[in-house]
VOGU-3710 file (C-alpha; in Angstrom, 3 decimals, decimal comma):
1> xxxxxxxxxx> 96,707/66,631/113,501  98,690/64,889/110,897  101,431/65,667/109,203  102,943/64,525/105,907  106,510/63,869/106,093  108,765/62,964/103,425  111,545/60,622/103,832  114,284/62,120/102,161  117,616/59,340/101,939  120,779/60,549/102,517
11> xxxxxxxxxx> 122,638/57,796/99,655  121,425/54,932/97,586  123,269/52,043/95,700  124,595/53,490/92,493  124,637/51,748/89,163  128,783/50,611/90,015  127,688/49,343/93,647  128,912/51,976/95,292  127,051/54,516/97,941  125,566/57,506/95,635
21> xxxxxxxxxx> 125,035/60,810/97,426  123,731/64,281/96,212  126,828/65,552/95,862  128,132/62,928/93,723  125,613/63,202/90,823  126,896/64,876/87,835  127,064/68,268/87,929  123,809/70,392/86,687  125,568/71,914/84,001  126,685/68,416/82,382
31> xxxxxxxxxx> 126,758/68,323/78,742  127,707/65,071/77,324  126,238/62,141/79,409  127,689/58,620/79,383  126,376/55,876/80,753  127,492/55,832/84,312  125,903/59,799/84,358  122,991/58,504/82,582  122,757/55,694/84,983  123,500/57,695/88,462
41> xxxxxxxxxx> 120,592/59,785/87,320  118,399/56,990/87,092  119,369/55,226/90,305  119,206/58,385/92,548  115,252/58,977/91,111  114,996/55,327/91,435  116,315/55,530/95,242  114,187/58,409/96,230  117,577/60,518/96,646  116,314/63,322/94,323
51> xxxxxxxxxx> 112,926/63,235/92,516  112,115/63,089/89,178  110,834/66,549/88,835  114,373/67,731/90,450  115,757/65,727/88,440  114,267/66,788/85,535  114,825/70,417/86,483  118,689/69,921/87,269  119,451/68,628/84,225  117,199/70,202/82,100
61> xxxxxxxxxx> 115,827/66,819/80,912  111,843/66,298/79,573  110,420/63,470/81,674  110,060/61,533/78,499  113,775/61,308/78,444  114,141/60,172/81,613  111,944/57,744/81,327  113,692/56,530/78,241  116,824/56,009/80,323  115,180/54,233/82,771
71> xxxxxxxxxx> 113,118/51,799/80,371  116,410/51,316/78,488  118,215/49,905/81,665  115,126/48,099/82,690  115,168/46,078/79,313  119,040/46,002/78,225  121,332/46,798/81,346  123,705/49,643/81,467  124,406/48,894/77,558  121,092/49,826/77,106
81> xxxxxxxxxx> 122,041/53,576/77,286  124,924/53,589/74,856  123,913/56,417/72,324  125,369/54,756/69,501  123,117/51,100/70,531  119,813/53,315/70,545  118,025/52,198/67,557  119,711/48,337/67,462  118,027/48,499/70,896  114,462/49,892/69,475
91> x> 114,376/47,133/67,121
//
């Protein structure tokens, strides 16, 4: 019989080089999200420390917003997810 296991990580590489655990993601009820929250999001879905749906759920994000993050630091870096560089960005 087979089993499907799940390999759950117990840190990955934040967005500042350092180790990222659970406990140091922002805090579910976080209201105002700078970068580095933006980004520590991003890495720990990235890094298979939380998933996107927990993610999602945490932080009450849609996946579409998510995503945006992520596609923003794919193609610009961390400045990428500066509100106020949004639509320069979407150019």
């Amino acid at each position: 019989m087979s089993e499907h296991q799940t390999t759950k990580v117990n840190y990955v590489i934040g967005p500042d080089g350092s180790p990222l655990t659970v406990a140091d993601l922002p805090p579910p009820d976080t209201k105002r999200w700078v970068i580095r929250r933006k980004a520590e999001v991003v890495a720990a879905v990235r890094g298979g420390l939380i998933s996107l749906d927990d993610a999602c759920r945490r932080y009450t994000l849609t996946v579409e917003e998510f995503l945006s993050w992520q596609r923003s630091i794919e193609r610009h870096g961390l400045a990428g997810l500066r509100a106020t560089r949004v639509q320069q960005y979407r150019q």
